[in-house]
C-alpha positions in Angstrom: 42.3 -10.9 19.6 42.9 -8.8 16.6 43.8 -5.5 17.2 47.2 -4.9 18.7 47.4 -2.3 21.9 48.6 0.5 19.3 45.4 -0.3 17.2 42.9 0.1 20.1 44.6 2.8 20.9 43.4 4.6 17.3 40.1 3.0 17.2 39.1 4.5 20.7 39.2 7.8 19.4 36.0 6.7 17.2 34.5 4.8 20.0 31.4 7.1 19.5 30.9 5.7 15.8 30.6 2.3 16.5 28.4 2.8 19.6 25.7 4.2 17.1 26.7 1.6 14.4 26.1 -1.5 16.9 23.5 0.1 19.1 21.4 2.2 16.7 22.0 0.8 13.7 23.4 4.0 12.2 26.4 5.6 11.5 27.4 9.0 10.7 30.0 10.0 8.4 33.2 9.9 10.9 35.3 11.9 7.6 37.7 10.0 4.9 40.6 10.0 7.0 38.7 8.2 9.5 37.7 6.2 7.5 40.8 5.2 5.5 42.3 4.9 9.0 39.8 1.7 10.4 39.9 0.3 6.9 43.5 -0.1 7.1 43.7 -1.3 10.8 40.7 -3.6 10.2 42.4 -5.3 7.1 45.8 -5.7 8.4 44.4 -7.0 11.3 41.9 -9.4 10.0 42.7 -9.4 6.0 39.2 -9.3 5.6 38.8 -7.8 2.1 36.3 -4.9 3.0 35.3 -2.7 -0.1 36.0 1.0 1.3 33.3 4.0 -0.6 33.5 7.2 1.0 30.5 8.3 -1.0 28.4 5.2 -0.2 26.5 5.6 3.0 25.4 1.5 3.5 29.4 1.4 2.8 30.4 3.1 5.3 28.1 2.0 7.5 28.7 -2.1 7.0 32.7 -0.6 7.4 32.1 1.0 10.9 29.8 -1.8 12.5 32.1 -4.1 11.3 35.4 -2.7 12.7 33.1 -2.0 15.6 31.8 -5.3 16.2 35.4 -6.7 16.1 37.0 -3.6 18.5 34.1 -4.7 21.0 35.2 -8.1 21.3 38.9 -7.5 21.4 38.5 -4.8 24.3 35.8 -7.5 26.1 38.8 -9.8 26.0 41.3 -7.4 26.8 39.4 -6.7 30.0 39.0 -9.8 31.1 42.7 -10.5 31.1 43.1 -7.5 33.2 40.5 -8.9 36.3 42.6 -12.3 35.7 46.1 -10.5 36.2 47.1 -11.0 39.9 46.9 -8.1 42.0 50.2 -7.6 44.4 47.3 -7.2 47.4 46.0 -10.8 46.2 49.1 -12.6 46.6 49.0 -14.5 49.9 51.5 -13.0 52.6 53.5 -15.3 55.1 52.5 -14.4 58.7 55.7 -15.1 60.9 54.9 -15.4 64.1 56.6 -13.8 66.7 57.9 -14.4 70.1 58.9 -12.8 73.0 62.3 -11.6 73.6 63.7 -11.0 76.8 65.4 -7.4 77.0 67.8 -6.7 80.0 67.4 -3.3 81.3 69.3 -1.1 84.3 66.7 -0.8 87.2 67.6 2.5 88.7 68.0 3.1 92.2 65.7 5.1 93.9 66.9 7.9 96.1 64.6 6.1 99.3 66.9 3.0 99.2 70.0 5.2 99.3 
């Protein structure tokens, strides 16, 4: 994996982006702080020496698909650590079996007998 917990955290918020930059093979312009934001996640977190142009549209959009294509994989992985965490319901419970125990109790009398 790449991306810490704290840094999928961030780059869900522009989930939408990189669902049009993988799927449609566009990207719309997600605003300079957004940006600045996945170019610093995605360096720090692969070094990959990206060149960031907020002007340049083909820049920004090699950016986002990038940074997307890696976010998809990390949370694909993430995921699938989660299904291979064991459950407290899937650990396998000791039946005890249990037998009967005698219990000494005061017969009353009935009035008849008396």
């Amino acid at each position: 994996m790449n991306f810490t917990k704290e840094q999928m955290e961030i780059l869900s918020k522009y989930e939408q982006y990189f669902h049009t930059a993988t799927k449609a093979n566009y990207t719309r312009n997600p605003g300079r702080v957004a940006l600045q934001e996945m170019h610093q996640i995605f360096k720090s977190a692969t070094g990959s020496a990206i060149g960031l142009n907020t002007g340049c549209g083909h820049c920004i959009y090699n950016l986002v698909k990038a940074v997307a294509v890696a976010y998809y994989k990390d949370k694909a992985e993430m995921e699938a650590l989660a299904k291979k965490k064991v459950k407290a319901e899937d650990i396998p419970v000791k039946e005890f079996e249990v037998k009967h125990i005698a219990v000494k109790t005061k017969t009353r009398k009935s009035k008849k007998a008396e």
